[in-house]
C-alpha positions in Angstrom: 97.2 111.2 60.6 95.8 113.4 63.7 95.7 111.3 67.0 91.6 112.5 66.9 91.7 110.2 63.8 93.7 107.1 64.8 91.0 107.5 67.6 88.0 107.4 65.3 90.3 104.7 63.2 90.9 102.2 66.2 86.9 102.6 67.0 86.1 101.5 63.9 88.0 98.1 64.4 87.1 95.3 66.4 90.5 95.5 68.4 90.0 99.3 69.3 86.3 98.8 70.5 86.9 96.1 72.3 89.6 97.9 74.3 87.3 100.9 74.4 84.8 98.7 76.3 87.1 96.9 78.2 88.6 100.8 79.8 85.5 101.7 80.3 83.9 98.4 81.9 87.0 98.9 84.4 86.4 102.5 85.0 83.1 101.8 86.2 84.3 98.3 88.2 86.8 100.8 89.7 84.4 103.3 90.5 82.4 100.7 92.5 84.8 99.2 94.3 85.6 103.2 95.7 82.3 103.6 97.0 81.7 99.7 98.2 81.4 98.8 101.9 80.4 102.3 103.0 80.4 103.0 106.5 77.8 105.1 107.3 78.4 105.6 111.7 82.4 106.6 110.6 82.6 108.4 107.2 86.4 108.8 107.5 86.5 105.0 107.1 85.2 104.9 103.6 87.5 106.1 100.7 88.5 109.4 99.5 86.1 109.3 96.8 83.1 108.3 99.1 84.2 111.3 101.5 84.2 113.3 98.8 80.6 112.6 97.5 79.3 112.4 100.9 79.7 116.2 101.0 77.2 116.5 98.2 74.9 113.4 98.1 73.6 111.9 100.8 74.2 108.3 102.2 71.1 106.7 100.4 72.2 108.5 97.1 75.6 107.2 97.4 75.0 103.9 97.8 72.3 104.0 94.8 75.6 105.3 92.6 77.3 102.3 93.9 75.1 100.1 92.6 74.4 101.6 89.3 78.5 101.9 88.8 78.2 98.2 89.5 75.0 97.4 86.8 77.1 99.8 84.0 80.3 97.9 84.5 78.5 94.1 84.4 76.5 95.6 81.4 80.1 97.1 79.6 81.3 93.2 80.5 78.5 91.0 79.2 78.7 93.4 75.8 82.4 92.1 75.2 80.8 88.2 75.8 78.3 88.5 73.2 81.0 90.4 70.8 83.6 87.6 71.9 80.8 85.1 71.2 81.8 84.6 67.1 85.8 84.7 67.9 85.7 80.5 67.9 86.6 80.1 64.1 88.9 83.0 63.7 90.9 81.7 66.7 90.6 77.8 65.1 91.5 79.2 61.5 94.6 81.4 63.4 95.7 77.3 64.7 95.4 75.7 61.1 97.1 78.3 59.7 100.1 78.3 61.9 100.1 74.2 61.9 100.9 74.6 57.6 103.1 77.5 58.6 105.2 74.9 61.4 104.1 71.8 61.0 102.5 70.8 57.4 105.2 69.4 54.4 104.1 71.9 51.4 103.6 70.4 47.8 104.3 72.1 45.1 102.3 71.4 41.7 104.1 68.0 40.9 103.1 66.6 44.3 106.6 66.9 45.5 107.4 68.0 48.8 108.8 71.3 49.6 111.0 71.6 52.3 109.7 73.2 55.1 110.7 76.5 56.7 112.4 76.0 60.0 111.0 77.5 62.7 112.4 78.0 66.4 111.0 74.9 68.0 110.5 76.9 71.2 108.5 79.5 69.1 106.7 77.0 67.5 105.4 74.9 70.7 105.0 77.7 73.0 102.4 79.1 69.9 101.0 76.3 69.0 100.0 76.2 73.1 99.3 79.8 72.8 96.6 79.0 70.2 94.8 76.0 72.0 94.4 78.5 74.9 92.6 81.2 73.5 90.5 78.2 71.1 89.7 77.3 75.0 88.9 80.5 76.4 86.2 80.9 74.1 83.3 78.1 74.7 84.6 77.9 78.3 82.9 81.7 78.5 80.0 80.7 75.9 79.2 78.2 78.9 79.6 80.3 82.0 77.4 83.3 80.3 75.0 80.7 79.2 74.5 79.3 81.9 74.4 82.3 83.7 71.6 83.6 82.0 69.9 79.4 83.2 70.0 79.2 79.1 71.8 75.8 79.8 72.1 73.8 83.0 75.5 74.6 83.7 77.5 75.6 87.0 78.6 78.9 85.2 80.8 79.9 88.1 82.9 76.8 87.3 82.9 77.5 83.5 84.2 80.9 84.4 86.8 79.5 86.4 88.2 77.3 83.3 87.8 80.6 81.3 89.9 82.4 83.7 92.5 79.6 84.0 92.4 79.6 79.8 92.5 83.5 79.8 95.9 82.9 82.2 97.5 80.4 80.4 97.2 82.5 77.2 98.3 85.4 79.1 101.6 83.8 80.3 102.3 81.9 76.8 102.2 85.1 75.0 104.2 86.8 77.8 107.0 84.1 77.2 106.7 85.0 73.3 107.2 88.4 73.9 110.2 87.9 76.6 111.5 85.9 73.9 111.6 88.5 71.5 112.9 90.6 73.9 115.9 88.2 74.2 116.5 87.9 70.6 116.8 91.4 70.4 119.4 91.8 72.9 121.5 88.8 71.8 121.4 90.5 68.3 122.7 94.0 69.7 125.1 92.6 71.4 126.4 90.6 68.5 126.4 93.8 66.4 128.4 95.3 69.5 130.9 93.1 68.7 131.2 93.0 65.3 131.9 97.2 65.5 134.2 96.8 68.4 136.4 93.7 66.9 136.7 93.8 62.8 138.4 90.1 63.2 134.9 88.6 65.2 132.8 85.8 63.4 
């Protein structure tokens, strides 16, 4: 497969177009935060970029680019809310599924019970937190949107605040999944290190 068509392919899924609108939401954030602030009386205090563009638009025209940079980047934002805005029962089905994965005795056709995989009970907590995060994340920002848009009668700078502190905890839990993998990995070269360095090891 060409990398033109793992392009095309990742734009067709969810995941890829969400990331494509997430880049692009930043660009734009990133673009505005360049030309913020501008200082028209001392040009050499603005950024590089602002400097730059001053030498072709004009002051007024700048700071009208500002604020469009600004409007595309909110717009590019909100579009991820309302795409985000049906994730509630994938991300509860993602929970029930790992609770009969960890959690649930099996059954097999006779009603007795199976015995139950074992599963690294550090794994299996710091997922099952994981999980309740991202559940979270989701009608905290159904709120804050909401209620900015005065559908409901909300404080939606609060509910973004819980979404942010949802969107963290997720964050950190999946970065402790990962650095966990990361030590499994190790732990098992280094066993295999030692097994091809001492023909008597255990």
């Amino acid at each position: 497969m060409s990398r033109i068509e793992r392009i095309l392919t990742g734009l067709a899924s969810y995941n890829g177009r969400d990331a494509c609108i997430r880049v692009t939401s930043f660009f734009f954030l990133t673009l505005y935060g360049l030309l913020a602030d501008l200082d028209q009386k001392n040009p050499k205090n603005n950024s590089w970029l602002a400097q730059s563009l001053l030498l072709v638009f004009d002051f007024e025209k700048l700071v009208q680019l500002s604020v469009s940079f600004r409007l595309l980047a909110k717009q590019f934002a909100t579009t991820r809310i309302i795409v985000r805005f049906f994730d509630d029962l994938p991300a509860m089905h993602q929970l029930y599924k790992h609770y009969l994965k960890a959690f649930k005795t099996q059954a097999d056709k006779n009603k007795k019970s199976i015995p139950m995989k074992t599963m690294n009970p550090y794994v299996k907590w710091v997922t099952t937190i994981n999980l309740i995060f991202w559940i979270l994340y989701n009608p905290f920002e159904h709120l804050g949107w909401l209620g900015e848009l005065k559908v409901l009668d909300v404080d939606h700078e609060s509910w973004y605040f819980y979404t942010n502190i949802a969107w963290a905890g997720g964050l950190f839990t999946s970065v402790l999944l990962n650095f966990n993998v990361v030590v499994l990995y190790y732990m098992q070269m280094e066993s295999k290190a030692k097994r091809e360095d001492d023909k008597n090891y255990e």
